[in-house]
C-alpha positions as CSV (number, residue, x, y, z in Angstrom):
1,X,-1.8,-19.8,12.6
2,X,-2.7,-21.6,9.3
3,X,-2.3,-20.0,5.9
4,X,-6.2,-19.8,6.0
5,X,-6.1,-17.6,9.1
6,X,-3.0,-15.8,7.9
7,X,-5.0,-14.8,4.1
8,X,-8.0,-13.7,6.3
9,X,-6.0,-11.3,8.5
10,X,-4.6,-9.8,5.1
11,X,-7.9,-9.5,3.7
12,X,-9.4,-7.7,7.2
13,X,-6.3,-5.6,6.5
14,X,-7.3,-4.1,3.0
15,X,-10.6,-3.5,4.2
16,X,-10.3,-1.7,7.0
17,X,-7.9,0.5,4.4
18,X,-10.7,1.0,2.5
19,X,-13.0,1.1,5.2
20,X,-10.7,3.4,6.4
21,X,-11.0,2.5,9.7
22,X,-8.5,3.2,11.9
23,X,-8.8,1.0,14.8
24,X,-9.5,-1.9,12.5
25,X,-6.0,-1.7,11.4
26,X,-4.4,-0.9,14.5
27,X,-5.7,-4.3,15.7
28,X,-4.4,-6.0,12.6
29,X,-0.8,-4.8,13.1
30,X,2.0,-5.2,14.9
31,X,3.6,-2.5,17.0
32,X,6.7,-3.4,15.1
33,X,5.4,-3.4,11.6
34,X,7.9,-2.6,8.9
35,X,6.0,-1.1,5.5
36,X,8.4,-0.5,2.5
37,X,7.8,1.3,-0.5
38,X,9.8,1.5,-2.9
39,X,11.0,4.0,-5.3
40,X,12.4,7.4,-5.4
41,X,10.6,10.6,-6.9
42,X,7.2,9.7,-5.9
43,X,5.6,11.1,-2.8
44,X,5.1,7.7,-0.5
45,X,8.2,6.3,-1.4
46,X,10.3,4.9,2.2
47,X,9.7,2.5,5.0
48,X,7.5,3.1,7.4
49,X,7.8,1.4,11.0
50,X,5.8,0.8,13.9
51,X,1.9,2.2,14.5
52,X,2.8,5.6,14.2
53,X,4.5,5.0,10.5
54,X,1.2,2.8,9.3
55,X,-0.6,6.1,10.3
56,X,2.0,8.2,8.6
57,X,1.2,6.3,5.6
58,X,-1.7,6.6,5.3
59,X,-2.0,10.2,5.9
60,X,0.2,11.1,3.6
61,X,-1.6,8.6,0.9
62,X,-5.1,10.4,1.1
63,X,-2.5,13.9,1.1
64,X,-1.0,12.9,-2.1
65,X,-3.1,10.4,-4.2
66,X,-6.7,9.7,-5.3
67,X,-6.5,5.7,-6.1
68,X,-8.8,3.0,-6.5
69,X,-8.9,-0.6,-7.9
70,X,-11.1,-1.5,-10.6
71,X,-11.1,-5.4,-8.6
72,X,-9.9,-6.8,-5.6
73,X,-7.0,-7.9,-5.0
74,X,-6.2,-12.1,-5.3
75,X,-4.2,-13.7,-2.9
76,X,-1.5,-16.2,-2.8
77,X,-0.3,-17.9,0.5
78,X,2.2,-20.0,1.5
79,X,3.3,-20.5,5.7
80,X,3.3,-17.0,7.3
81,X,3.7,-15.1,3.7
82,X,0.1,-13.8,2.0
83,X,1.0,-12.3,-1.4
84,X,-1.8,-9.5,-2.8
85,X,-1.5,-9.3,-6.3
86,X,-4.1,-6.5,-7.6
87,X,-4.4,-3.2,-9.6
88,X,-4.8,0.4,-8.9
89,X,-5.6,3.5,-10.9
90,X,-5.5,7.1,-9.9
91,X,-4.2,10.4,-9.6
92,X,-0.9,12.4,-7.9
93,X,-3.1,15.3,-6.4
94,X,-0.5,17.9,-6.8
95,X,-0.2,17.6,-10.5
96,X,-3.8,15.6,-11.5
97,X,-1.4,13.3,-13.8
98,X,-3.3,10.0,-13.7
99,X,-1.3,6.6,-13.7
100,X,-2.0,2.4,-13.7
101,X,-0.2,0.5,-11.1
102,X,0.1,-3.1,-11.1
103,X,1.3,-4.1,-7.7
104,X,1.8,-6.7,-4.9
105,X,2.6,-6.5,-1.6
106,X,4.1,-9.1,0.1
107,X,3.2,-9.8,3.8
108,X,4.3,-11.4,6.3
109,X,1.6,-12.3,9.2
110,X,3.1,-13.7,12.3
111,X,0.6,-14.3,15.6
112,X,-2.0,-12.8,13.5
113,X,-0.9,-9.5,13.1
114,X,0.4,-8.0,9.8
115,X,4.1,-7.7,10.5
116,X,5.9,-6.8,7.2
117,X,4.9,-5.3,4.5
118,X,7.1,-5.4,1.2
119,X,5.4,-3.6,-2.0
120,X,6.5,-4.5,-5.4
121,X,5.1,-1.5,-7.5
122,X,4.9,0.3,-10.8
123,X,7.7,2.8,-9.4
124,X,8.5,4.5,-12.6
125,X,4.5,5.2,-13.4
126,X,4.0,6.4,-10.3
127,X,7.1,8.8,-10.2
128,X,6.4,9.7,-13.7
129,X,2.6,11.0,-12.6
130,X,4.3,12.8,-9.5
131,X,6.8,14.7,-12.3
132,X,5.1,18.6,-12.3
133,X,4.0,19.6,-16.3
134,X,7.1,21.5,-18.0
135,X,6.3,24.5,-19.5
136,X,7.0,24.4,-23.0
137,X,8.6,27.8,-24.1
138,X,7.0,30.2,-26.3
């Protein structure tokens, strides 16, 4: 596929995300997808694989966070790699701390399907927003 096709795939991607349609992405993905996220001490943090991960994912994404992005994203292509380079602001749920992430997520399209997905994120504003409030002593 050209790098046209290959950036139109990725954009199909994030909409059916926020579209949040389900079969829109299935369709969009390989079986063998690989999805990392990095950090530690923030609730999405690992590597999800396969269909079932992507909806794992997900699931635990509207569980844990209120996000959105104040513009879409802009992409970058080269070959078989589409690099989304975008912003999001939100909210951990369980403790309502709000943070800014400046992100992107390299992908990796192969036979028009979304194959790998590596995410270069704002790890410490994230884990810092998943942190509960301390109790200051009295």
């Amino acid at each position: 596929m050209s790098t046209h096709e290959n950036v139109t795939v990725v954009k199909s991607f994030f909409a059916a995300i926020g579209q949040r349609d389900k079969q829109a992405l299935l369709a969009l993905v390989s079986e063998d997808l690989e999805w990392i996220v990095p950090g530690e001490d923030w609730p999405l943090a690992g590597t999800y694989r396969g269909h079932a991960g992507l909806q794992e994912a997900l699931e635990k994404a509207n569980q844990t966070v209120e996000m959105s992005y104040p513009k879409p994203p802009e992409f970058v292509a080269q070959g078989d790699r589409v690099l989304a380079i975008g912003v999001a602001t939100g909210k951990i749920r369980a403790t309502r701390k709000p943070f800014k992430d400046e992100w992107i997520f390299d992908i990796t399209v192969r036979n028009g399907k979304v194959t790998r997905i590596q995410e270069y994120i704002d790890t410490q504003a994230l884990a810092r927003a998943s942190e509960p409030a301390t109790r200051s002593a009295h």
